[in-house]
C-alpha positions as CSV (number, residue, x, y, z in Angstrom):
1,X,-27.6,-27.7,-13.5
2,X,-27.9,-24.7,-11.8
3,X,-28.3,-21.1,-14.3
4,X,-24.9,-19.1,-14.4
5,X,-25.4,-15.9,-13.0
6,X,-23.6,-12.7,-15.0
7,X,-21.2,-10.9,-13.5
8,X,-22.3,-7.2,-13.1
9,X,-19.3,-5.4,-15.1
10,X,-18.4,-1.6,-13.8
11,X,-16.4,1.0,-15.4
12,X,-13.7,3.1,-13.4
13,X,-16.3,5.9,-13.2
14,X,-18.9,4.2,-11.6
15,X,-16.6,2.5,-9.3
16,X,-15.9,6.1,-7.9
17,X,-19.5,6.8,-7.6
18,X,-20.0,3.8,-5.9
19,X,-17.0,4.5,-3.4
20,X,-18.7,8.1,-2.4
21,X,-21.2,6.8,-0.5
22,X,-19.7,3.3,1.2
23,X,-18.9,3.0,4.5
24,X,-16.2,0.5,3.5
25,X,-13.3,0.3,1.1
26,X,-13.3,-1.6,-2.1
27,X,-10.5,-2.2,-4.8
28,X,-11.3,-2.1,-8.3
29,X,-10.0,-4.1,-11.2
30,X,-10.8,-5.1,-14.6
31,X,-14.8,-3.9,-14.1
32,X,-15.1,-6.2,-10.8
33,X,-15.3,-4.5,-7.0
34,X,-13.5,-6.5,-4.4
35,X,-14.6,-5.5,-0.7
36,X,-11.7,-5.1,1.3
37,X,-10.9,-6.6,4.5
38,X,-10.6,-5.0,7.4
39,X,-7.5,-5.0,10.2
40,X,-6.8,-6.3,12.7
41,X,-5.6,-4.0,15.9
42,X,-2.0,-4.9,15.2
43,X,-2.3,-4.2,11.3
44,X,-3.9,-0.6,12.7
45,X,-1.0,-0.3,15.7
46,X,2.1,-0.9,12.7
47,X,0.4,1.6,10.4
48,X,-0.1,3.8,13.0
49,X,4.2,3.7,14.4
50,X,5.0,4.0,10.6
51,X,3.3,7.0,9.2
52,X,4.4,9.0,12.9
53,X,8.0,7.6,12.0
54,X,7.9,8.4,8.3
55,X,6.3,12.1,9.4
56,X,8.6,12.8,11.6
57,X,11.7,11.8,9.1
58,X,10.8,13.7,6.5
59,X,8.7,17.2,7.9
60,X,10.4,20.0,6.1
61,X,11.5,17.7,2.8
62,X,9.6,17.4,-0.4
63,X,8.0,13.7,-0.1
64,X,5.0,13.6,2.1
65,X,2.9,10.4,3.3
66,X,-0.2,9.6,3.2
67,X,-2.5,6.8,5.2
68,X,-4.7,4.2,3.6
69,X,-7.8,7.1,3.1
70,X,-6.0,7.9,-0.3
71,X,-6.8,5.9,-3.3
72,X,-4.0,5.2,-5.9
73,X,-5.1,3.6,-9.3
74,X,-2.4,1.7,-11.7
75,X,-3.3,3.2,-14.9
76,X,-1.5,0.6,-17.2
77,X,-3.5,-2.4,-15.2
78,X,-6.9,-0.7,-13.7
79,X,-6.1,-1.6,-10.5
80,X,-7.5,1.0,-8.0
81,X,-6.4,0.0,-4.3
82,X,-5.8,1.8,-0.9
83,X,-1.9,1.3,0.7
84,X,-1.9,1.1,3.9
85,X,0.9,4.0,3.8
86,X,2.2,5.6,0.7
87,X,4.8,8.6,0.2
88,X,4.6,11.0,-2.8
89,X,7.5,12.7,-3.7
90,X,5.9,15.1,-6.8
91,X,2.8,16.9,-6.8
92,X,0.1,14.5,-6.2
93,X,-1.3,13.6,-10.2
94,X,-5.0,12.5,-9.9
95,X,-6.8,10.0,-12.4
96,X,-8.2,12.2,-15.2
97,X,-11.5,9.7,-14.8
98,X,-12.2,10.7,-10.8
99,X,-14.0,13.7,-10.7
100,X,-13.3,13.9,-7.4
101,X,-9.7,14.0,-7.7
102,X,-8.8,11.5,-4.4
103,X,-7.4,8.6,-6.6
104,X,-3.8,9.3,-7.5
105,X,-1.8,7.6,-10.3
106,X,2.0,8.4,-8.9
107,X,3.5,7.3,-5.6
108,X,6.9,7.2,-5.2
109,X,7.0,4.3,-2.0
110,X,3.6,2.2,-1.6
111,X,3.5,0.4,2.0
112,X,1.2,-3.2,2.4
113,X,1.3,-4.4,6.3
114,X,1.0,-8.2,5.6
115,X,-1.5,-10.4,6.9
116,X,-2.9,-14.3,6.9
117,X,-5.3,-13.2,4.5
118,X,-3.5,-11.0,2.3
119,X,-0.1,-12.1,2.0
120,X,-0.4,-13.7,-1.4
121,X,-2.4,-11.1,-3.0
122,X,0.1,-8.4,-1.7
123,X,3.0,-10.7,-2.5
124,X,2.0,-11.6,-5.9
125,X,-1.0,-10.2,-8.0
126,X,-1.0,-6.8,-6.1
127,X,2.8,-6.6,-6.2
128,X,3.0,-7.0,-10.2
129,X,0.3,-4.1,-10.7
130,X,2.5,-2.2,-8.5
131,X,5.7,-2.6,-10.1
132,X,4.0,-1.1,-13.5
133,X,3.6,2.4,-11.8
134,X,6.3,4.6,-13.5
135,X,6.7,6.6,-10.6
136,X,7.0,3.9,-8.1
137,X,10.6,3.7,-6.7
138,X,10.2,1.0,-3.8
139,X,7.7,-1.6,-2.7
140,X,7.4,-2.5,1.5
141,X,6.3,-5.2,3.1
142,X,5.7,-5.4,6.5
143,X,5.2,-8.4,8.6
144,X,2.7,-8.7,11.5
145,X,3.8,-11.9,13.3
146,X,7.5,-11.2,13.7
147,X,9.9,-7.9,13.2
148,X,10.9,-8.2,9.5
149,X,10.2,-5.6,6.9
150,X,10.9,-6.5,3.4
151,X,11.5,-3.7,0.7
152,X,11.7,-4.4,-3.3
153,X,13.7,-0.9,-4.7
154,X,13.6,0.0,-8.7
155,X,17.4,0.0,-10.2
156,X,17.7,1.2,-13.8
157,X,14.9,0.0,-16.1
158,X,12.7,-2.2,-14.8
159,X,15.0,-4.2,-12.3
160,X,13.8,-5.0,-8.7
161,X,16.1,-5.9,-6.0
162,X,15.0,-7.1,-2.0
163,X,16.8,-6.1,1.1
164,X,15.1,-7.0,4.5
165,X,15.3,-6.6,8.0
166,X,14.6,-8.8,10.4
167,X,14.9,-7.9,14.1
168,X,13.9,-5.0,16.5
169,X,17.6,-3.7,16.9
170,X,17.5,-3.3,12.9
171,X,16.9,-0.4,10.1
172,X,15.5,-0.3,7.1
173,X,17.4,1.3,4.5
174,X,15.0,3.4,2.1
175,X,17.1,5.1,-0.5
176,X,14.8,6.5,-2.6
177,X,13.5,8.8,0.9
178,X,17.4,9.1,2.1
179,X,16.3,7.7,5.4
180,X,16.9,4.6,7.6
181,X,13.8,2.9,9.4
182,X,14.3,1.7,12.8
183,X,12.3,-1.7,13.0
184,X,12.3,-0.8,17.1
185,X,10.1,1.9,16.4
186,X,7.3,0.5,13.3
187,X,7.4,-2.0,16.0
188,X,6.5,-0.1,19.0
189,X,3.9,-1.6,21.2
190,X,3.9,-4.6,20.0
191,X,3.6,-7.9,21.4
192,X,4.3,-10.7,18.9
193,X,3.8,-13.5,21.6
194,X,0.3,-12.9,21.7
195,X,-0.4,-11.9,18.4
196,X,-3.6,-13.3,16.4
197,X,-3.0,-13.3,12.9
């Protein structure tokens, strides 16, 4: 029988110290670093079509978003991630533990662009440390393979309800921003019959 080899155990802190000088992005979460994987050219393409669209929507109005290049952290779970989008609505609030101040702890709208390899994290584990932000008003999901965007809104305390679109002549409805989402144009580009997940 083989010796068990311990787990090297990090705190938050160092986990930022580490991040400063990586070429490539990690999550954090209870003291363990995950590598994270990279996209694919659709995964970069959908990204891309949704932070021109959710620019262009809301120039001149409070929210603002933000690509993947800015950390957010969970504070009631640990979990320090990168959204592929995200939209702050209030002054950006940075984790009191980065001295850096580039992981922030309140998004109003997170964004995940769904892949083979992902979907179940970002369905399940990464979805319930999401829900426990206080400021977070809506979860989205976007799909890769087929037009459909999936979005899980807050109502009252604690109470998360899905709508979804599914087709290119479709919007998505996001109340929290006031704004519809044509699918037609997250969607631009694409070319789902010769997709490879």
């Amino acid at each position: 029988m083989g010796i068990v080899k311990a787990r090297t155990k990090y705190t938050v802190e160092q986990f930022y110290e580490l991040e400063e000088n990586e070429v490539y992005k990690s999550e954090f979460h209870d003291g363990e670093i995950f590598a994270m994987a990279g996209g694919s050219p659709e995964h970069s393409l959908i990204v891309a079509n949704l932070l021109r669209e959710l620019g262009n929507r809301l120039k001149g109005k409070v929210c603002t978003p933000y690509d993947s290049n800015l950390r957010v952290k969970v504070p009631a779970t640990g979990l320090v991630t990168y959204p592929d989008a995200s939209v702050f609505c209030k002054k950006l609030e940075f984790d009191p533990k980065d001295k850096r101040q580039q992981t922030a702890i309140n998004p109003t709208i997170v964004f995940e662009v769904l892949s083979k390899s992902t979907e179940s994290y970002d369905r399940g584990k990464k979805a319930e440390n999401y829900r426990q932000l206080e400021s977070l008003k809506a979860y989205v999901l976007i799909s890769q393979s087929s037009p459909h965007i999936e979005i899980y809104e807050r109502h009252g305390d604690g109470f998360w309800f899905l709508t979804e679109a599914k087709g290119l002549d479709q919007e998505l409805s996001i109340n929290s921003l006031g704004l519809k989402l044509p699918l037609a144009e997250v969607y631009d580009r694409m070319k789902f019959g010769k997709l490879k997940p």
